[in-house]
Backbone bond lengths (Angstrom), bond angles and torsions (degrees), N, CA, C in turn:
res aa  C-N    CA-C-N  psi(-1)  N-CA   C-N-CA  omega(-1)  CA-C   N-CA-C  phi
1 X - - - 1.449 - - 1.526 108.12 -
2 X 1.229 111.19 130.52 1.713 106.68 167.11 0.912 108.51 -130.86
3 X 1.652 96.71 152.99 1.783 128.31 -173.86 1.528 124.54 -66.94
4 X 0.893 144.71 122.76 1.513 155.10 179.20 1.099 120.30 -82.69
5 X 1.806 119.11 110.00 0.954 105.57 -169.53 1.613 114.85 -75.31
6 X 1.388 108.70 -174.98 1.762 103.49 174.64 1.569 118.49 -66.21
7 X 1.477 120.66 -25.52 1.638 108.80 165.96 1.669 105.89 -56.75
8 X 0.953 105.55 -42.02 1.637 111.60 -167.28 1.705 109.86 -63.16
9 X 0.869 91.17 -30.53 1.630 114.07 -159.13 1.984 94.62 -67.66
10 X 1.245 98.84 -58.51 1.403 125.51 174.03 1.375 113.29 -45.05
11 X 1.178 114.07 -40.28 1.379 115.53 -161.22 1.628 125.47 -112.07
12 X 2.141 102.26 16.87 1.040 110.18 171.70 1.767 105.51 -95.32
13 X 0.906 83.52 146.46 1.850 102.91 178.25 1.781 121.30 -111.82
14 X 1.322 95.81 120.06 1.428 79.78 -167.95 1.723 101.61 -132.29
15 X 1.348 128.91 -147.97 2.001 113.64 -156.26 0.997 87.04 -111.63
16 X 1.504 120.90 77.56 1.769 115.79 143.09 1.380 107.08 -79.39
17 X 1.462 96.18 172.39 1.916 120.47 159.55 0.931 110.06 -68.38
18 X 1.100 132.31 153.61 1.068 133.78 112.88 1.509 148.24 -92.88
19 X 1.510 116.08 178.36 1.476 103.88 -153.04 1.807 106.16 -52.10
20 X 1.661 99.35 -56.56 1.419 93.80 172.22 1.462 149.29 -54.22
21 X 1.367 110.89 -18.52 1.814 133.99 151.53 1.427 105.06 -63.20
22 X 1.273 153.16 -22.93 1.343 155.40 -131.32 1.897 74.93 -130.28
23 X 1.563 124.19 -77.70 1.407 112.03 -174.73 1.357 125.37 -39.33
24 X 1.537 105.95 -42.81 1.577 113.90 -155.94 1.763 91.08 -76.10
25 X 1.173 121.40 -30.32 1.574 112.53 -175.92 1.599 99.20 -76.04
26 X 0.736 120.95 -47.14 1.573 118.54 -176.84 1.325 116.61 -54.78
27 X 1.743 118.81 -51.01 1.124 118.24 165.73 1.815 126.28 -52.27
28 X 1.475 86.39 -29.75 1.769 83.32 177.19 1.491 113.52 -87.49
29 X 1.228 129.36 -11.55 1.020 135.34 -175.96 1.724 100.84 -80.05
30 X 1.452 129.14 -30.58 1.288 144.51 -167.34 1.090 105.63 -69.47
31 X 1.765 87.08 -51.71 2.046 93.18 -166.29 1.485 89.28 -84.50
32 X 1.150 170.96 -45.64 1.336 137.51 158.58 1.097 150.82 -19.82
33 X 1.345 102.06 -44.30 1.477 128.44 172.84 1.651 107.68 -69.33
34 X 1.555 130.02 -52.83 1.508 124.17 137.82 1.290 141.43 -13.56
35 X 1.305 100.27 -60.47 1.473 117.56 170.52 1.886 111.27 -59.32
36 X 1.226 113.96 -49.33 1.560 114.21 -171.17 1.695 106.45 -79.45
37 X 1.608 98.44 -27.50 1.738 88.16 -178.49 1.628 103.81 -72.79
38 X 1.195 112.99 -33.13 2.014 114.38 -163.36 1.644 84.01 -69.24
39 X 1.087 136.00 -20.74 1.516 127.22 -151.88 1.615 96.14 -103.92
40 X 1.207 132.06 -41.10 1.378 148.66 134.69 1.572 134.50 -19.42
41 X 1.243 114.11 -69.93 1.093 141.58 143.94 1.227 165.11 -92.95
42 X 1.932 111.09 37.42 1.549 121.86 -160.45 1.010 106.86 -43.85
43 X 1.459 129.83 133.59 1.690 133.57 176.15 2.083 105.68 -116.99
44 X 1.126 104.27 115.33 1.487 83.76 -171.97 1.689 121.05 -82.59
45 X 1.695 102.48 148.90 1.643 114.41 -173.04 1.891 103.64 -28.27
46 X 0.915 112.15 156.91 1.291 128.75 -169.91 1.787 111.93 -134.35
């Protein structure tokens, strides 16, 4: 087994999020949550 130095160390990449993967789930998770309450709870136009 060999040791890695800290350039090396730095320069592995591995399967994070990112910021914009982190929004787009949230946003879809939002607009779902929308979708089941209006379907739940019709409130009429006002």
């Amino acid at each position: 087994m060999n040791k890695l130095k800290k350039e090396e160390l730095r320069n592995i990449k591995a399967g994070g999020l990112t910021g914009w993967a982190v929004a787009g789930i949230i946003a879809g998770i939002t607009f779902l949550v929308g979708v089941f309450d209006g379907l739940a709870r019709p409130f009429k136009c006002r």
